[in-house]
N, C-alpha and C positions, 0 to 999 in steps of 0.2 A: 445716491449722490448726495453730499451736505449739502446743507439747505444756502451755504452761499455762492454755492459753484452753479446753481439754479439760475437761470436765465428769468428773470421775475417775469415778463409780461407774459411766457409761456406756461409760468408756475399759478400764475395767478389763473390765467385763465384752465389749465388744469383742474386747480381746487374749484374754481364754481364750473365746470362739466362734471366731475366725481363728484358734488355737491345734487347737483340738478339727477344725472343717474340714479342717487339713492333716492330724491323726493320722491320722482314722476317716474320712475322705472324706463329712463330713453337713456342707451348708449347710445352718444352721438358722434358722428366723427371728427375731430377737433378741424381739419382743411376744408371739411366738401360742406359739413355742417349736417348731414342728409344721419337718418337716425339707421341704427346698425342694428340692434333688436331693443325691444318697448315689452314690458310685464306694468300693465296697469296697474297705479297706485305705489308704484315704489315701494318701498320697505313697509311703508304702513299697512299694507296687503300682505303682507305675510304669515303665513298660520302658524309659523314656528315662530315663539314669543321670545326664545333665547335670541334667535338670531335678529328676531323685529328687535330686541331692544339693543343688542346690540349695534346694529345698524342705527341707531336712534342717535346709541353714544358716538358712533365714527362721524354721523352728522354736525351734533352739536360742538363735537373737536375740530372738524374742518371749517366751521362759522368761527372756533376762538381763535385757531391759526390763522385765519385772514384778517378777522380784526387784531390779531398782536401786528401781521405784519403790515397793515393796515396806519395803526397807530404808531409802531417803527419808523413808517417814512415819513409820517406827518409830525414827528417828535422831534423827526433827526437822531433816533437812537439805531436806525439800518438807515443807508443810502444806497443808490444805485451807482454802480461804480463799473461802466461799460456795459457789459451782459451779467453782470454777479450784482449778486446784494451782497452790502458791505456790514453786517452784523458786532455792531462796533461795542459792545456790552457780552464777555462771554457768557456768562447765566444765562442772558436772554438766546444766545444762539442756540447753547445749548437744553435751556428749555423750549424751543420750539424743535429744535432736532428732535428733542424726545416725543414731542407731542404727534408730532407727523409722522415716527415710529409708529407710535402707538395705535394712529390710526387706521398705516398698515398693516401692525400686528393683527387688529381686531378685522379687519377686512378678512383678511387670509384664514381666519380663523373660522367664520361662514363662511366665505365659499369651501374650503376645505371640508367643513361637516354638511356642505351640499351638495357633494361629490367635484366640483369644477376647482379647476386647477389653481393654486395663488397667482396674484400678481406679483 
């Protein structure tokens, strides 16, 4: 879905779950709150160094995608326009579009070479 057909309060609060999941290794479940499985230490425990770093980089892209969209609504350059954000700068739409690809991309790419399925 583009990033301005995203209902922001439940996008936001998505990236810090998928945010907190990679630190502290808790799936949790965005309604009840109650954790769905826990691997201690989150990515930084991991013995595969491709994958720890790459999970390092989906981290540190999901912290720059919340401060662009962060500084977007405090600039006035995204507004909230009912249940969408209003991404009123296309470069910037479409550079966060890409970036939150990307950190799909790289997501799907470890679990894929962990055996468990994309999201």
């Amino acid at each position: 879905m583009p990033l301005h057909c995203e209902t922001p309060s439940e996008f936001f609060e998505a990236l810090k779950d998928t945010q907190k999941a990679l630190r502290t290794g808790e799936l949790v479940d965005r309604e009840s709150r109650q954790v769905i499985r826990k691997a201690i230490g989150g990515y930084h425990e991991l013995d595969d160094a491709v994958a720890r770093n790459c999970l390092r980089e989906v981290d540190q892209n999901l912290k720059l995608l919340r401060t662009q969209l962060e500084q977007g609504l405090k600039d006035g350059t995204i507004a909230v326009v009912g249940t969408c954000l209003d991404l009123r700068q296309p470069a910037l739409a479409r550079y966060l579009d890409e970036l939150r690809q990307s950190c799909l991309d790289d997501l799907n790419r470890v679990l894929r070479h962990a055996g468990i399925p994309p999201v």
